[in-house]
N, C-alpha and C positions, 0 to 999 in steps of 0.2 A: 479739146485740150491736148497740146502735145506731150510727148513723153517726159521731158523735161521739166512739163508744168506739173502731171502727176506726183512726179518724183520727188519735186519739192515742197508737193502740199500733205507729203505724208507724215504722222505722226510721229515714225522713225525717224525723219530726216528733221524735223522740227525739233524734238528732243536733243538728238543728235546736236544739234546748234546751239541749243539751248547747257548741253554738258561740257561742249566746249567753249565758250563763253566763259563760263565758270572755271574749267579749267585753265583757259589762258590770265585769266586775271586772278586767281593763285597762283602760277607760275611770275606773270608779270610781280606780284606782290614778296614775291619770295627773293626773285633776284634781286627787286630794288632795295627790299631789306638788305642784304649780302650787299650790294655797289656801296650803301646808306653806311653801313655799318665797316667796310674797306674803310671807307674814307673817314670815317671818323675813326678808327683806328692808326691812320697812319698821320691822321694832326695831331693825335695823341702822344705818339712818337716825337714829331717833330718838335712840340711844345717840349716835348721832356727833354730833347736833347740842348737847344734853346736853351732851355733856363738853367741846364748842366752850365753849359759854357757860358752865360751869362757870367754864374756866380763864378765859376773859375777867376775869367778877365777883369769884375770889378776887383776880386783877392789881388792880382796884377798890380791893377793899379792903384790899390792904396798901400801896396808895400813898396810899388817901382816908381810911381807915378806917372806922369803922364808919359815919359820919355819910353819906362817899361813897356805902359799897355802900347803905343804906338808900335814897339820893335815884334812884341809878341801877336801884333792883328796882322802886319805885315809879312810875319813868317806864315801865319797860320792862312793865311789869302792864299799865299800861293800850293797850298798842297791840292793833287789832285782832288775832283769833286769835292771843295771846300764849301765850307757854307759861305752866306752874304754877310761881309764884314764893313762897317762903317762908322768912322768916330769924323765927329766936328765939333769945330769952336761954336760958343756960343752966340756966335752973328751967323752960324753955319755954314762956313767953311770948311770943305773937307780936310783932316787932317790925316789921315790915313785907311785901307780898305781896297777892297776893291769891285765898288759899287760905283756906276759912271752915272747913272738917273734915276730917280725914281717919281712916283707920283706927285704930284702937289699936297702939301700941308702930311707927310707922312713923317718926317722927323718932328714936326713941332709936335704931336699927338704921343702922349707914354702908352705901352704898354703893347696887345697884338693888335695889328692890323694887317688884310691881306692886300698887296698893293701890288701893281707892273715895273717892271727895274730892266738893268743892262748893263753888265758886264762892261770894267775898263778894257778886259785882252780882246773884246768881240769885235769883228770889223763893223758887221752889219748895225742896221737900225730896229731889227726886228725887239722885239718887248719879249719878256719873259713873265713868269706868276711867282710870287714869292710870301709865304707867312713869315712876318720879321715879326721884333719886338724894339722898343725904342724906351730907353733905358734914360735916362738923367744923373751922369756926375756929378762929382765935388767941382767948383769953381763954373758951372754951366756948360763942361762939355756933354755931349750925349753920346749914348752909343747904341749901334744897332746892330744886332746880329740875327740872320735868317738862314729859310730853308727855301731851295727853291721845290716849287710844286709840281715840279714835271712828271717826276714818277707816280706821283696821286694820280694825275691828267691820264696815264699811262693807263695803270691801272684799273681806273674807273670807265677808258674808253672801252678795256680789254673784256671788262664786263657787260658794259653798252653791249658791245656789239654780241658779247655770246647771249644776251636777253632777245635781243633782235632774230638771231638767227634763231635761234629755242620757242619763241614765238612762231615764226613760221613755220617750223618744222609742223610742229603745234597744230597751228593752223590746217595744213596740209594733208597733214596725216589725218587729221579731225572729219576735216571734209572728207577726204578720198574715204576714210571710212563710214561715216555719213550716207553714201551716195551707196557704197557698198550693204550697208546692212539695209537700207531703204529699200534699195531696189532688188535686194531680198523677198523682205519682207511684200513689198509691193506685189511681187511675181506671185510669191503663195496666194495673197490678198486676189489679186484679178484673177486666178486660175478657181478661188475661192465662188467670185462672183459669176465667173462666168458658168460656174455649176448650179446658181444662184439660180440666173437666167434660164439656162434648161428647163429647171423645176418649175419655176415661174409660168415659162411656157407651157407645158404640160407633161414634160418629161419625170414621172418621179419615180424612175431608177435612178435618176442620179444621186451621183454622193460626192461629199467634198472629197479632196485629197489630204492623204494623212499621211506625215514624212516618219522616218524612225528617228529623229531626235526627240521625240515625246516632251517639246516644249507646249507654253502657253494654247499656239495656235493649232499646234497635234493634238492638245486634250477638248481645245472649240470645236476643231473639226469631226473628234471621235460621241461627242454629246449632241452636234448639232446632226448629224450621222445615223443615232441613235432613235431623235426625233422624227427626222426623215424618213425612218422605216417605221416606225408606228403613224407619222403622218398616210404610207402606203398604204400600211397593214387597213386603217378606218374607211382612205378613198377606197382600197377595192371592199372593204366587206362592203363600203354603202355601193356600190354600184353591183355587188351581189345580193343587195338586200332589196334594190328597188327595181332588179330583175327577178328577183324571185316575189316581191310585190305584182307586178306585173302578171307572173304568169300562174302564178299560188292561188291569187285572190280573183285572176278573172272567172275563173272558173264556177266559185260559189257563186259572184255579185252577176253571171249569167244566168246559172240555175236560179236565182234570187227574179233577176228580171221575167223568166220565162213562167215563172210558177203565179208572180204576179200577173202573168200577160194571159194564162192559160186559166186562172178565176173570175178576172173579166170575159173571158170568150166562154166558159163553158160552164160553170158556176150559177146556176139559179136560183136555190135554194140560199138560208142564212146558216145552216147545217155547214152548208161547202164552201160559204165565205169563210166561214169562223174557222173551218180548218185549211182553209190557202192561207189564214193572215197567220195560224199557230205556225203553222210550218216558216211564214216570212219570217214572223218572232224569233224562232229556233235559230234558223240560217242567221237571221242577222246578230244573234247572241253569238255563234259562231267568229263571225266576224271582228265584231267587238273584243271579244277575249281573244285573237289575232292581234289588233291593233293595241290592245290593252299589252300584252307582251310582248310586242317589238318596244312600247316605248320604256318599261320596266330595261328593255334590255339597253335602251337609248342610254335612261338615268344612269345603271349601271357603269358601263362602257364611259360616260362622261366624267364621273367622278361626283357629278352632281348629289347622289346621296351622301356623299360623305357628311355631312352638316347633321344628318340625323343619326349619329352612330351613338351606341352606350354603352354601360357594361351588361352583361345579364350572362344566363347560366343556358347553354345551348343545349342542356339535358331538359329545363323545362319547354325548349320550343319541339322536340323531340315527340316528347310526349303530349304535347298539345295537336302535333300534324295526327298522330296517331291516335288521338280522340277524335280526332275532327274525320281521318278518313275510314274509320274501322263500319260506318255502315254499307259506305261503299264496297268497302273489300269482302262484308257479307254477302251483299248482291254478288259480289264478282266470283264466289266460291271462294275467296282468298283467308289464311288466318296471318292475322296482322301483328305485328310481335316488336316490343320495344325495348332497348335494353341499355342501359344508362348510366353512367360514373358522371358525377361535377365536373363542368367541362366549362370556366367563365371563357368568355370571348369579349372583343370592343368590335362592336359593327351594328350592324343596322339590322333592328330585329325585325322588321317586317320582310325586307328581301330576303333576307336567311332562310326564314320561314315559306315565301313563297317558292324559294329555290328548291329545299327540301319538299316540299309538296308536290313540286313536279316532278320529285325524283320517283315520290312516293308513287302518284299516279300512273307513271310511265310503268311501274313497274307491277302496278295492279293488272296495269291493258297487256302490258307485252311479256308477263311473265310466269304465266303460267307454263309448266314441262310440256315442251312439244312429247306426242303420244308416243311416238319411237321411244321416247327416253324415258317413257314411263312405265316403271314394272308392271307387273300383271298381279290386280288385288289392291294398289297402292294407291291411296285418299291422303286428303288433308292429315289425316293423325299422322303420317307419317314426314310428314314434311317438305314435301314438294310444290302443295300449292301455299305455302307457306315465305310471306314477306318482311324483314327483319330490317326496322329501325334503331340505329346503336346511333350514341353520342359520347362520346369519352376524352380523353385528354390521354395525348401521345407523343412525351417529350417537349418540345413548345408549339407542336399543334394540336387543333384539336378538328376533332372527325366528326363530321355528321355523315353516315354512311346509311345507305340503303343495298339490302343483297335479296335478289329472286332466284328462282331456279328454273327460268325461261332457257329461251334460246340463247339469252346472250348475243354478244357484239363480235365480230370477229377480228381480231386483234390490227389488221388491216384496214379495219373501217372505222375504227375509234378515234384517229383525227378527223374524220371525215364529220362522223355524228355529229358534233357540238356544233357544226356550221347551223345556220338558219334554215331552215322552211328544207332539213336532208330531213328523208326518211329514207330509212335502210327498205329493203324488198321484204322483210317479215314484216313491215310493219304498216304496210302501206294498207292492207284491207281494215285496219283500224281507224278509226275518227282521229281528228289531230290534227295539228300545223305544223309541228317540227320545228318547236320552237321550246321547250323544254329544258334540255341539253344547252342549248345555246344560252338562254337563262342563267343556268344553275352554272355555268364557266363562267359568264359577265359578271354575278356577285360574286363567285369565288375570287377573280382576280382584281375586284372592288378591292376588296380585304384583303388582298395583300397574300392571296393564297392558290388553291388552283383543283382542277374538277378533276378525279382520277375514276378511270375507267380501269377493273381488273375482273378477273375470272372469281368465280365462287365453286365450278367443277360442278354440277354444270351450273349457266346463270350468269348474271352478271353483279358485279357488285359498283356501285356510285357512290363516291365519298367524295364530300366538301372538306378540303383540309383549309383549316385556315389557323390562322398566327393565335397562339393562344394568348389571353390578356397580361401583358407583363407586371409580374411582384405580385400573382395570383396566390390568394389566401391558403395556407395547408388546412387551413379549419375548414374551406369552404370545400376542399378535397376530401373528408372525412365527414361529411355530414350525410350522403347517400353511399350504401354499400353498391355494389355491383350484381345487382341482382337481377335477373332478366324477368321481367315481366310479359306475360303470356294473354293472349286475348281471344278466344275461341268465336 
């Protein structure tokens, strides 16, 4: 398609045709009222003057008679730009005037008619326009007096032509600006596309162009913009997700294959089957809860839970993570500690609750006081192997936090953590996927909120903030005091 043909199949320029159109036919409409409304104001005139000097001449002649009016149409003939003057007997011969022809059957007809005529002083044959009136005497004579039309003709042409030229201008201008906003527009539009195309092909840095007029296609291009970097942000997490698929999981489903391959070759007893297939079971439980939290993190990240969200009180999932993990944190030497204000929230009470639980667990395995930082004499009474579940409401968010007094994250590495399948260097001789962190970020900004990573001096502290439920009850604020509940 040529340049040309773009040009004109653009919406711009389409429009553009379409405002002018309309435009010129208001314009056309307005002058011809004005021409319409000229002319009928100046027969206005003319009728009135007509019928002035009508009555005049018959007053003439019924006090001079006929002798009078004859003396008085022939003085009045000759003054400059006089009107059309014409009396005849009633076999219609001219009696006096000075009208040399006019149309056929225009004196036998009373009253206005617009007819062609011609001057007795005119050499020529040429015809002129004239509004007369034809009047009937006493005894049969008639009489006729007119205007000629030349100045209407004049004036109506005068506006003709300025409709004509005002049109084209019109026109001209219409177009040439037409062609100019189009091919505008058009340029953004292809420079548009052709960013299109990049991304299409595989390019996604690219980004549209965004001009500083902050019109229509500035605010397309800053959303569509917008998109495009969260379209990257997903393609690289998935191509870092199914590289770290790759190299995360070959590893167990190796060990997995060799351990099966190592009970058939060496295994005789049902003693040593039963314990090759416990340990495939383990490993492959393993596995499963890997796959079971990438796609929790799928849902997440998709938006796809959204459909199951409700209201409820994130103090009671709080303390339910906290019944549910306090025999582990016995096993782990941990004391597990919850501590709780009415905290309503809208979102989806199951991943909430799984979020929190991975915060909880992560912080059973990796949070106990490294021994350097542990004084000499100092136990659980004191508070160091001590894990603290809070849920509260903090202005319009509300916290589900988890604090240990581990190692902690070092403040460098806390974008890092929440990626997939990272495990930081403390934490790698632990069991795990590193998948956790990544988890408990995807619901946080499910809900519209976000995973914070801070110091607790020493330790780390994890909190879900998320948007708390809007036009939350004060009663429902006053029904639990803040009282920290302890769990040895």
């Amino acid at each position: 398609m040529t340049a040309f043909g773009k040009l004109i199949r653009t919406t711009a320029f389409r429009l553009t045709l379409v405002y002018l159109l309309l435009f010129a036919l208001f314009a056309a409409s307005l002058l011809g009222y004005f021409a319409w409304n000229t002319r009928r104001l100046i027969t206005e005139q003319i009728t009135t003057t007509v019928n002035a000097e009508i009555g005049e001449v018959t007053d003439i002649y019924a006090r001079r008679g006929l002798r009078g009016l004859v003396f008085t149409i022939e003085n009045r003939a000759l003054r400059p730009g006089a009107n059309l003057y014409l009396v005849t007997t009633p076999t219609g011969q001219a009696v006096a005037g000075n009208v040399s022809s006019l149309s056929p059957g225009v004196m036998a007809t009373q009253g206005w008619s617009e007819t062609a005529y011609r001057r007795l002083d005119e050499q020529d044959s040429r015809h002129h326009r004239a509004l007369v009136n034809v009047s009937e005497l006493t005894s049969g004579f008639r009489l006729l007096i007119g205007r000629d039309l030349e100045e209407r003709r004049r004036l109506f042409g005068i506006v003709a032509k300025a409709a004509q030229w005002s049109l084209l201008v019109v026109v001209v201008l219409g177009l040439g600006g037409g062609i100019f906003v189009a091919r505008r527009v058009l340029r953004r539009i292809d420079a548009m596309t052709g960013t299109a195309q990049r991304i299409m092909a595989g390019d996604l840095t690219g980004r549209l162009p965004v001009g500083r007029s902050g019109d229509e296609l500035d605010r397309l291009a800053e959303n569509l913009n917008a998109m495009l970097e969260r379209i990257e942000a997903l393609m690289m997490g998935l191509k870092e997700v199914s590289d770290n698929i790759a190299h995360d999981l070959k590893t167990p489903l190796t060990r997995l294959r060799n351990r099966a391959e190592e009970a058939l070759a060496k295994s005789g007893s049902e003693a040593e089957y039963r314990s090759a297939l416990e340990r495939t079971i383990e490993e492959s439980d393993g596995l499963i809860r890997t796959f079971n939290a990438l796609l929790m993190i799928a849902r997440a990240e998709s938006g796809q839970a959204r459909g199951n969200m409700d209201d409820f009180d994130a103090a009671d999932v709080a303390r339910g993570i906290q019944e549910l993990y306090e025999p582990l944190a016995e096993d782990s030497g941990v004391t597990l500690r919850v501590k709780t204000a009415p905290a309503p929230v809208h979102g989806n009470r199951e991943l909430l609750s799984q979020a929190l639980a991975n915060l909880v667990e992560n912080a059973i395995k990796y949070g106990k006081p490294l021994p350097s930082l542990q004084p000499l004499g100092s136990g659980a009474a004191d508070g160091a192997n001590e894990v603290l579940i809070e849920a509260r409401r903090d202005g319009a968010f509300v916290l589900l936090g988890v604090t240990d007094h581990g190692p902690g994250i070092p403040q460098a590495d806390r974008g890092h953590a929440v990626e997939r399948f990272v495990r930081l260097e403390a934490s790698r001789t632990q069991p795990g996927s590193g998948l956790g962190l990544s988890l408990a970020s995807a619901v946080a900004t499910l809900h519209g909120g976000e995973l914070r990573l801070g110091d607790s001096n020493p330790g780390l502290t994890a909190t879900l903030a998320i948007p708390a439920r809007a036009g939350a009850s004060d009663r429902l604020a006053a029904q639990t005091p803040d009282v920290p509940q302890k769990v040895a």
